[in-house]
N, C-alpha and C positions, 0 to 999 in steps of 0.2 A: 308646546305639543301636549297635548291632553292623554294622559298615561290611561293604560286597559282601565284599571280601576277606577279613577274618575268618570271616563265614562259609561262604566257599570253603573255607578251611582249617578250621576244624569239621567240615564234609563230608567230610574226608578221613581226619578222627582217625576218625569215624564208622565211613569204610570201613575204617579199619585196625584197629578196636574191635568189628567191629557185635555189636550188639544191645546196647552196652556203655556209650553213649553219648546220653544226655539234655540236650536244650537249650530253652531260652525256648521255647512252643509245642508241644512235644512233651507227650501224655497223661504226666499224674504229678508234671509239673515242680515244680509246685507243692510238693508233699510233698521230692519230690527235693530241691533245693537248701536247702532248709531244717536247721540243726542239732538237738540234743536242745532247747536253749535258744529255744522259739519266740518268743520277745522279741524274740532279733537276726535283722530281714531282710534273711540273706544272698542275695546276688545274686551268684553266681558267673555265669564264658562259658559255665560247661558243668559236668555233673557226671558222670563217669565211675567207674562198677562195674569193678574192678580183682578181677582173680579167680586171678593168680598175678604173681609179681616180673616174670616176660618183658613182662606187662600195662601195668606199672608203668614199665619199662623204653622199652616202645614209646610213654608216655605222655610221660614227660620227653624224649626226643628228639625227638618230633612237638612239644612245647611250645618247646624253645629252638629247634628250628629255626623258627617261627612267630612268634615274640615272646610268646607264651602266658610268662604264670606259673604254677605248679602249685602248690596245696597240698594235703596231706592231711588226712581227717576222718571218722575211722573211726563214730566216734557221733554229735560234736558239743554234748560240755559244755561245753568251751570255746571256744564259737563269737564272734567278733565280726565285724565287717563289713568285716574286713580282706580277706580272701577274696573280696572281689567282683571280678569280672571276670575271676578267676582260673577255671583248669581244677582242677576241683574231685576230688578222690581219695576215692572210699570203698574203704577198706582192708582190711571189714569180714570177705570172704572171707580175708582171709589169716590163719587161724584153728589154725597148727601150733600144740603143746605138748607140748615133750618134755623132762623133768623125768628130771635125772641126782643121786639122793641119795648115791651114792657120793660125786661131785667137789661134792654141795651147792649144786648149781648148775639153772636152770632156761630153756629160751629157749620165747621165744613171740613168734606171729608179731603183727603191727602190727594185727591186727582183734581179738585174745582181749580178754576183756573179765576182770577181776578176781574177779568171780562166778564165771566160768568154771574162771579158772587156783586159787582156792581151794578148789572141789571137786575138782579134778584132785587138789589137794595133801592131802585130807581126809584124815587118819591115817597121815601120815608123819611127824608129829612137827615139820615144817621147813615156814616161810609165806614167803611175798615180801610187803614192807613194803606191806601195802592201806591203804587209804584207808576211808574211811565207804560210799562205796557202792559197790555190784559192777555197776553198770552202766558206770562208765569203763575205759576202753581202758587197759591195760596202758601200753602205750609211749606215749601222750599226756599218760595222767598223771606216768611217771616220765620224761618229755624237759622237764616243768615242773617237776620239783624232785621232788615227791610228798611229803605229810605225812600218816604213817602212823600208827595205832594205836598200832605199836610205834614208831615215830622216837625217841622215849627213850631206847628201848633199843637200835638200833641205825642210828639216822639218818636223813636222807632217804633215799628211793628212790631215786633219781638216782646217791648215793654205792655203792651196790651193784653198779649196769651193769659190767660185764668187756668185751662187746663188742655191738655191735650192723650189722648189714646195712642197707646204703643205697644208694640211688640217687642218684647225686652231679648235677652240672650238668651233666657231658657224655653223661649217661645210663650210665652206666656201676656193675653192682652192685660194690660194695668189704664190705670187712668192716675197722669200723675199728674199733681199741684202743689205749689208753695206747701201746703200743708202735709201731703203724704208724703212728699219727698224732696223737699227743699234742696237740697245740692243737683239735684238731678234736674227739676224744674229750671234753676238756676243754667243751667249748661244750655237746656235747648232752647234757652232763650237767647239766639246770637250766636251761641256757639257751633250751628250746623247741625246735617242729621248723622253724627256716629255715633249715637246712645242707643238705639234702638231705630224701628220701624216705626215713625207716625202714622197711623191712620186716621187721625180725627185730630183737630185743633176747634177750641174753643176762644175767641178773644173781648172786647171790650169793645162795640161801636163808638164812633164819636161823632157828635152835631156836626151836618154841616145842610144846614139848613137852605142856604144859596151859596151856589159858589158862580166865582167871573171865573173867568180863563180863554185863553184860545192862544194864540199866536202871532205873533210880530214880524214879518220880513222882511229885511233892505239887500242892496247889491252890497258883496262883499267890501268894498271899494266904504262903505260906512262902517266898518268892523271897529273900527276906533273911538269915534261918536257915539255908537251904540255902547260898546262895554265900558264907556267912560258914565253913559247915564245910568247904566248897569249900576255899576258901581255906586254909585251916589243916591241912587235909591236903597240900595241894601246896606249903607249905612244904616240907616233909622229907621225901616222896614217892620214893619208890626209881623208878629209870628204870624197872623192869618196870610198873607204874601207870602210867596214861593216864586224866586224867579229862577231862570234857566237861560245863560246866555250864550250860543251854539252858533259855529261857525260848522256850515251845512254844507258839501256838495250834492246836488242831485244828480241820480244817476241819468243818462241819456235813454229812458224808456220811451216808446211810442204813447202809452196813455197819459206820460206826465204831458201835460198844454206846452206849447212857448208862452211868455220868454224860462220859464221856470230848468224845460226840461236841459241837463248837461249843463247848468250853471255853478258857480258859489257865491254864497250868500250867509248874513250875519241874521241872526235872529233873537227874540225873547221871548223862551214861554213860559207861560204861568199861571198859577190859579191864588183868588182868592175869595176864602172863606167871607165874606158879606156882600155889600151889595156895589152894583157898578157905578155909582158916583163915586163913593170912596177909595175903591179900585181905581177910577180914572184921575183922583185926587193924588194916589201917590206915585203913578204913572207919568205925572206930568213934566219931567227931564226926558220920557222918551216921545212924549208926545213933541215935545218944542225942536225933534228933527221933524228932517223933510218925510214926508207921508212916508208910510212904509209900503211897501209893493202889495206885500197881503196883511189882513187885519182881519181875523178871525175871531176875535175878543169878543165876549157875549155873553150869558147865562148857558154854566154847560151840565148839563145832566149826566149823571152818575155811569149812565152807560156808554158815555161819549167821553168819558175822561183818559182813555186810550187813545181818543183820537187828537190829542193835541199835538205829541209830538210825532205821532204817526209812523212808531215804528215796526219795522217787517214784521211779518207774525208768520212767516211760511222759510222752513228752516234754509240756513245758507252759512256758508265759512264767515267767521268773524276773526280780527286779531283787536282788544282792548288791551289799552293801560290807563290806568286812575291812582290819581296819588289824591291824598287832602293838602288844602292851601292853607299858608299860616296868612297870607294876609293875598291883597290886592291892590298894588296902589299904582302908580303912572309907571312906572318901571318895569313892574311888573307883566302891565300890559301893551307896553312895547316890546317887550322880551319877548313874550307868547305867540306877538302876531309874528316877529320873524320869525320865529322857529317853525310855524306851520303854514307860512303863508308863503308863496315862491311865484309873484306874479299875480295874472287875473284870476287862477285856479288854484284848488284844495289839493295836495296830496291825497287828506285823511277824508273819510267820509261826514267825520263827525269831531268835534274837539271843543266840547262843552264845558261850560263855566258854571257850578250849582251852588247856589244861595244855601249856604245851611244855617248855623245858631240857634236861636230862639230854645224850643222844649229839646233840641238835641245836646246841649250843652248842661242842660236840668238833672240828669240822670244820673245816675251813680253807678258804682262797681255792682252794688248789691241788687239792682235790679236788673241783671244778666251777665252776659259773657262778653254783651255788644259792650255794656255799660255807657259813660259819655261820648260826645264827639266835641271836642272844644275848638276843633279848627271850624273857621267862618266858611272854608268854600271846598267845593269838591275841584279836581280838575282830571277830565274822562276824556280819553283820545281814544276812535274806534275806527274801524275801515276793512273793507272787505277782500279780502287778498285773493282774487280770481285766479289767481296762478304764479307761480315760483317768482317772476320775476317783480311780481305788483307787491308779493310777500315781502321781499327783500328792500324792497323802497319807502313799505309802509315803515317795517322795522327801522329804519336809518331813522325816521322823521322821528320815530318814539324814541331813540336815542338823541336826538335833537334836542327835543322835548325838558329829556330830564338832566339834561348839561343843561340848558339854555336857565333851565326853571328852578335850579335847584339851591339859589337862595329863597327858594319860596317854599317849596315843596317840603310837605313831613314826610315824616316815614312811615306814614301809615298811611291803609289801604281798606274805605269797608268792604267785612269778609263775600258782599255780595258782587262784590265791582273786582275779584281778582281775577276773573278772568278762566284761563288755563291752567294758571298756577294755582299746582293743589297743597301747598304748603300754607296754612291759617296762619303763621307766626307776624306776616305787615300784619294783618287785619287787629291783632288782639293784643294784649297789652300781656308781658311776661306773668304779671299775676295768676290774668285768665288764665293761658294755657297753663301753666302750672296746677291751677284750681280743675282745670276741666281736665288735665291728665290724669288727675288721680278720681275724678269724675268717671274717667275712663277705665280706670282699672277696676271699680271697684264693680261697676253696672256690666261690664263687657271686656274681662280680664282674657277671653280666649277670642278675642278683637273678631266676635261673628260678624260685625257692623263695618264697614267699610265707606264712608260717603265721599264725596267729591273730593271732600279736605278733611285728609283723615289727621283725628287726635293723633298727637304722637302722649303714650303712656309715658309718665316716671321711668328711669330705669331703674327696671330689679336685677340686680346682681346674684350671678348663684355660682355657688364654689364650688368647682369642680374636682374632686380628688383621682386620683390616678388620670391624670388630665394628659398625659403620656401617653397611655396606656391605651387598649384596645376601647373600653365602655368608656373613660373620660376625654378619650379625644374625639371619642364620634359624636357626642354630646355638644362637643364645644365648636365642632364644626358644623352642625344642625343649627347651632346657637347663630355662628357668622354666619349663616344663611339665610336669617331672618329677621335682618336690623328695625323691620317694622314693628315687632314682637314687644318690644323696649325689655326682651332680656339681656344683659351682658356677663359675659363670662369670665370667672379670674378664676385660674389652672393653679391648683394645690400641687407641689409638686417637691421631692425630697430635695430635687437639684435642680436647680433653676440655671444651671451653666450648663447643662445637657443640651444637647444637640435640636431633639427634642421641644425642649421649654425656648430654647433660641429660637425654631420656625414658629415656635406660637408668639412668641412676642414680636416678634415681624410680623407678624399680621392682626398687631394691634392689641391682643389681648396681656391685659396683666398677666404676671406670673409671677407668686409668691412662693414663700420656702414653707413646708411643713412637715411635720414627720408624724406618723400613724400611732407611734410610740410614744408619741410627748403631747400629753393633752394641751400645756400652754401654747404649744407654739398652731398648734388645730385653732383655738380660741382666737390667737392675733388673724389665722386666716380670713375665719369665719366672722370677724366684725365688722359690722355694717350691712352684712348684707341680707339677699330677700331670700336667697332658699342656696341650698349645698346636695349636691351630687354627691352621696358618701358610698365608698365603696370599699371596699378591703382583697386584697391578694394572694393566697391561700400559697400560690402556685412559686412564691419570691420566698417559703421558710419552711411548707411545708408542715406549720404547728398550728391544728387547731385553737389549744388554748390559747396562742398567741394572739390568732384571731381576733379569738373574742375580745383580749384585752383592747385592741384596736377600735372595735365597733365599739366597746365601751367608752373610749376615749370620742371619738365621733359624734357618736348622742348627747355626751357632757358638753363638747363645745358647742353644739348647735343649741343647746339648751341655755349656754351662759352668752349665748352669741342673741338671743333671743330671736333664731332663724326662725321664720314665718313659714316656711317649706323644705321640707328635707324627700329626698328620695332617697329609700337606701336597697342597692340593688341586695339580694338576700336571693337564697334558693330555699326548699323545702327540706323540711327534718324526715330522712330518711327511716327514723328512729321510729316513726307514727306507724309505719306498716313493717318495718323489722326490723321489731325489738335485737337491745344485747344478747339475749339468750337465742334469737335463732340464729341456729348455725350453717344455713345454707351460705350465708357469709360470712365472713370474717370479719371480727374486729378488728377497728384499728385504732392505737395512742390511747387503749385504753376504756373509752369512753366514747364511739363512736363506728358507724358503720360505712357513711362515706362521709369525711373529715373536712372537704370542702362545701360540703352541703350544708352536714350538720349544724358546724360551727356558725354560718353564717343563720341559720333559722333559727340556731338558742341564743342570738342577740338580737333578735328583734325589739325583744320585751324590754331591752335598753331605749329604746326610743320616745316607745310607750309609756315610761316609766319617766322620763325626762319631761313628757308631757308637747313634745315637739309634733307638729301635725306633721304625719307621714306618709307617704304613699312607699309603700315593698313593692318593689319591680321584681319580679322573677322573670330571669332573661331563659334562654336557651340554650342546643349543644353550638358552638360558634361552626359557622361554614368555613370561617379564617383557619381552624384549626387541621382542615385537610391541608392549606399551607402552610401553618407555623409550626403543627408539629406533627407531620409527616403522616399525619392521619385518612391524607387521599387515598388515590389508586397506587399501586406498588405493582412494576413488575417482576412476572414472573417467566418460569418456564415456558408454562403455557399464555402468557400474555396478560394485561393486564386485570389485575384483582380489587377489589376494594373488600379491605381483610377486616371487620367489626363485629363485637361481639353484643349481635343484637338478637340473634333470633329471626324469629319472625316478624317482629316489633319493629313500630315504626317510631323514628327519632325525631322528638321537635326541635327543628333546627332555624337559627334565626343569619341575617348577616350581622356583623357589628354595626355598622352606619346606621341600622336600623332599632337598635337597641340604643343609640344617640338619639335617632329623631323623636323614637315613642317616650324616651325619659323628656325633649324637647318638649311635644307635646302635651306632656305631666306638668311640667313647669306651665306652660302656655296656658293652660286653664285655672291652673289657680290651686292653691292648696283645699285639699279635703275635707269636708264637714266633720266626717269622723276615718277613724283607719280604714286604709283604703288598700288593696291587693290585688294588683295587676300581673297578670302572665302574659308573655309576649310569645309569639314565634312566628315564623314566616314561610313554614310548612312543616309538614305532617308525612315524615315518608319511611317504607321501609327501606332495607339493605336491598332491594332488589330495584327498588327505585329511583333510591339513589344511585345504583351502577346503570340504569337506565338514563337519567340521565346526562350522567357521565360521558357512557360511551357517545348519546349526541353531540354533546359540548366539543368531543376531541376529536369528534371522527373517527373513532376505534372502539371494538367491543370493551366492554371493563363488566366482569363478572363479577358478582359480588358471592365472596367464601365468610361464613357467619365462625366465628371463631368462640369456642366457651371463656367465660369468663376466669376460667382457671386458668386457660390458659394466657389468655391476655395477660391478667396479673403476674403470670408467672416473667412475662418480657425484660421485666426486672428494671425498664429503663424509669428514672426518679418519675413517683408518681404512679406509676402504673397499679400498684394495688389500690389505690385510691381511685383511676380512672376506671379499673376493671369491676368495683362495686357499682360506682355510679350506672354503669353499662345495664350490668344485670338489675341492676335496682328499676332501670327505666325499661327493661323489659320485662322483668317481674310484676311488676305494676304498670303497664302501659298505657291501660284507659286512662286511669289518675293524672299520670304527668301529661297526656295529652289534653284531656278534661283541664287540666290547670292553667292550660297556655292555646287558649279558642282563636284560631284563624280570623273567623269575620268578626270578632272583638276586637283581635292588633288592627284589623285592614281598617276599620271603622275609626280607629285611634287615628292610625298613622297612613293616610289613603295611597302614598306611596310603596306601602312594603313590598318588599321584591319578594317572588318566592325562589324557590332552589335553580330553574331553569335559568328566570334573571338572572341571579348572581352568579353563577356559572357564565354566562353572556362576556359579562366583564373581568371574571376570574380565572375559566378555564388556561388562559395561556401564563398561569401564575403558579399553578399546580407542580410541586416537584416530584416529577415520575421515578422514583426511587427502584431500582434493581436489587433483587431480593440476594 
């Protein structure tokens, strides 16, 4: 469910898009957020018609300022349900082709589709490495590697890219190459689109001057003879050959002819780069069976190269599995044919056999993320599951499949042949994702990019102190709420036998020992990891200087720890607008006017001084604190009161959950170019409105009585001279603390923030109604 605030900000991409813009409820949606693939139901926040790069442009900056993820999907072959909740990108207009045969070179925009770009190229002699069919996307197919007709002869897709235009995290178009950005170039070659928004890919034509190819037919009933010459021809097969040996059912349509229509059948398709003597020369083990039913073999023109194996181009439920073959030899191919053959008929629709080696074997790690393919054959099971029960029969066969086959079968998977599955870990060798996770971090560390098969980031670990407590445990639960994140949490904590630190290690998180007073044992916390949630307790000794000594110890371990990001929650120095000498307040310890404030703003400068990249969160009044210390309604005589000494002033007040998520989202972006000061709150109210409120939440009036800060302090109970300055401090200066802690800043932060109503929602029946 899509919270008020979200779709506030939907509303706005709207206006800044219109007409451009399609969400839940809107005529169409249905069609809209759907991929080619109508199997996987995606459920994107929103799916937006992008109709030039500025589009594109204005999409990713409205997303990361939002919290939005953005991905793109220009067709939608390779859809999974990774993309949900994401702002969904069709690319499809972005439809340039400008084809340079002098430099051999050709760029085309993120929506051309490969049918397209091969009639563009009809009779020039030079093809871009296509794929079997011409309804996928150019730059979707080759940001997943691409395995092409020709890849024999001249490799992946992916290895071809020179450069390509993208929309990076901070919205910004770049054009990146081996040269300007070598790790990054490196990623989207193979590794998919979660680096950015392509709009443009530029790659490298290759000769193909004449090509044969068409197609080979027999009744199934030859499925053995055929993949035996299969075989023996792609022994010794020159990289210009490309075979494909497919065990076919046709569906029972009216315009497919007899005898073809509702049958199965064994086939061979394939192209080869020269001329058709030579092609029928190394053809000749399948020529020496009995004629084949159809022989479509021929000189095939560049726009016609889709039509070999002639597959759907009008969207419908698919379910695939493809694994790569370590070999093929008799066994092998009697293994195969039981597992999918059950009679005169196909369960599967499709259960292909692809000829690979040659230039796919050539390649190395360093020219992408696809890098080599050393296995000789692909093996691809596909079949269309019209309904639950054809679903559940298909599924058995593919489990068939990988028992029957799995002395043969690797364990890998190209990343363009996974199917539904949005996990990239078959498709890539642990190197890669390792390389492209920090690839990941470094280009799109607040994960705005979302694609099919999302990167999983390194984990950054951040130490969380008071991880017990009110700020470090809503942190850590913001944390376990977002495993995609790759942050992990390990809880600083004095007593790791606490009741406390036991439900957190039940749900997985470390939990170490430290003490706020013992700089070493801070130091053992904080090593190894990527950033520390530092916080200090004012309210557990009641001594400023103690304080400070604490935060001092905090900054030295994160400094010897050599923490990459620290947040350190901090309030403002009360001292900046009333000084010691004025006496409308009172001192206190000395050297201070409210001691919990203070103390924590005259340690910043330890941070700073440590040289530790910072972000000072300055949180809020806590809403928890009308429950933990008695600071709700109170009744009275005359019925219930809400008794604060505010004045007329209005209080910024925050929930704690939310003071988790918005330090969550500090982390989630990354540490700060330079110091960085953040105020939070989650509304803006007076005493009269928050007894407004109130009385909603409970269903009874609650009046709010403004009490002077004299008097508060004078309540005596621990604390209260220190709580009764803070009071009057945030009403004596009300613009300031309010100025300090901006509403559409947090909500822009953190899109979930609740405000006072909210949290009332789920708190009011937690309030203890105290009798005066």
């Amino acid at each position: 469910m899509i919270s008020k605030d979200r779709n506030a900000a939907l509303r706005e991409l709207a206006a800044l898009l219109p007409g451009q813009v399609t969400v839940a409820g809107d005529p169409g949606w249905d069609e809209a957020r759907l991929g080619w693939v109508r199997s996987v139901d995606q459920q994107p926040g929103a799916v937006v018609t992008v109709n030039d790069d500025e589009d594109v442009v204005a999409a990713v900056r409205w997303a990361a300022l939002n919290g939005f993820s953005v991905s793109a999907q220009p067709v939608g072959h390779g859809a999974t349900s990774a993309v949900d909740g994401t702002v969904l990108l069709r690319t499809r207009a972005l439809s340039d082709i400008t084809i340079d045969l002098d430099r051999g070179t050709a760029r085309v925009g993120a929506g051309v589709k490969w049918g397209e770009l091969l009639t563009a190229l009809n009779g020039s002699g030079m093809t871009g490495l296509a794929g079997s069919s011409p309804d996928t996307s150019v730059v979707g197919y080759t940001l997943g590697g691409g395995l092409s007709w020709f890849g024999r002869a001249y490799g992946l897709a992916a290895h071809s890219v020179v450069a390509v235009e993208m929309v990076d995290a901070d919205g910004q178009l770049r054009r990146v190459t081996g040269a300007t950005d070598p790790d990054l170039f490196w990623a989207i070659r193979g590794g998919g689109g979660d680096f950015g928004i392509v709009t443009m890919m530029e790659f490298v034509l290759h000769p193909a001057a004449h090509v044969y190819g068409g197609r080979l037919l027999w009744p199934v009933t030859m499925a053995r003879p055929v993949l035996e010459a299969f075989r023996e021809i792609t022994r010794t097969a020159p990289d210009e050959l490309s075979l494909w040996g497919q065990l076919v059912r046709v569906p029972a349509l009216p315009e497919i002819p007899e005898p073809l229509r509702g049958g199965s059948f064994v086939t061979v398709d394939l192209t080869f780069l020269g001329s058709a003597d030579d092609a029928e020369h190394l053809l000749a083990p399948l020529r020496a069976l009995p004629a084949p039913m159809v022989d479509t073999l021929g000189t095939v023109e560049l726009a016609d190269l889709g039509g070999i194996c002639a597959e759907p181009v009008d969207p419908l439920p698919v379910s695939e599995q493809t694994t790569l073959l370590d070999g093929l030899d008799d066994a092998a191919i009697t293994t195969l044919l039981g597992a999918v053959q059950h009679g005169p008929d196909l369960v599967l629709d499709v259960v292909q056999v692809r000829h690979l080696g040659g230039a796919f074997t050539r390649a190395s790690a360093a020219d992408g993320a696809a890098g080599p393919i050393h296995e000789p054959y692909l093996l691809a099971a596909l079949a269309v599951p019209v309904n639950a029960e054809v679903g559940a029969r298909i599924q058995k066969v593919f489990a068939a499949i990988t028992q029957a086959m799995s002395g043969w079968l690797s364990e890998r998977t190209p990343f363009n042949f996974l199917g539904a599955d949005r996990d990239p870990s078959r498709a890539l060798t642990t190197a890669a994702l390792d390389r492209l996770g920090m690839v990941k971090s470094a280009v799109d560390p607040a994960s705005v990019f979302r694609s099919n098969r999302p990167i999983r980031t390194p984990s950054r670990v951040i130490a969380v102190t008071g991880a017990t407590g009110a700020q470090g445990g809503s942190l850590i639960r913001a944390i376990l709420e977002h495993p995609e994140s790759g942050l992990v949490p390990r809880a600083v904590t004095r007593n790791p036998a606490s009741a406390a630190a036991q439900a957190l290690a039940a749900l997985g998180v470390e939990v170490v020992r430290a003490d706020l007073d013992d700089r070493s044992s801070l130091e053992a916390a904080f090593a190894g990891v990527h950033g520390a949630f530092c916080m200090t307790n004012f309210w557990e000794h009641f001594d400023a200087d103690r304080e400070k000594i604490q935060a001092a110890n905090l900054a030295a371990a994160a400094a010897s720890a050599k923490v990459r990001h620290a947040v350190w929650s901090t309030l403002e120095d009360t001292r900046d607008w009333m000084p010691l000498s004025d006496e409308r307040m009172p001192t206190m310890q000395g050297a201070y006017k409210v001691p919990h404030m203070d103390s924590k703003a005259e340690s910043d400068h330890h941070f700073t001084d440590a040289g530790v990249p910072t972000t000072f969160l300055i949180a809020s009044f806590y809403w928890e604190n009308m429950i933990n210390l008695g600071l709700g309604p109170q009744r009275g005589p005359d019925g219930l009161e809400l008794i604060l000494p505010l004045a007329d002033a209005a209080l910024p007040g925050i929930a704690v959950a939310d003071i988790g998520a918005s330090a969550y989202e500090i982390f989630r972006a990354g540490p700060p170019a330079a110091e960085e000061r953040v105020g939070i709150a989650g509304d803006h109210l007076t005493g009269t409105q928050l007894a407004a409120a109130l009385s909603e939440a409970l269903g009874e009036e609650v009046r709010y009585r403004p009490l002077t800060a004299d008097a508060f302090r004078a309540l005596g109970f621990p604390g209260a001279d220190d709580m009764g300055n803070m009071f009057q401090f945030i009403a004596d200066f009300n613009a300031d603390n309010l100025a300090l802690r901006p509403l559409a800043a947090t909500r822009l932060r953190h899109p979930g923030l609740q405000d006072f109503p909210t949290w009332l929602a789920k708190n009011a029946a937690a309030l203890p109604i105290a009798a005066r």
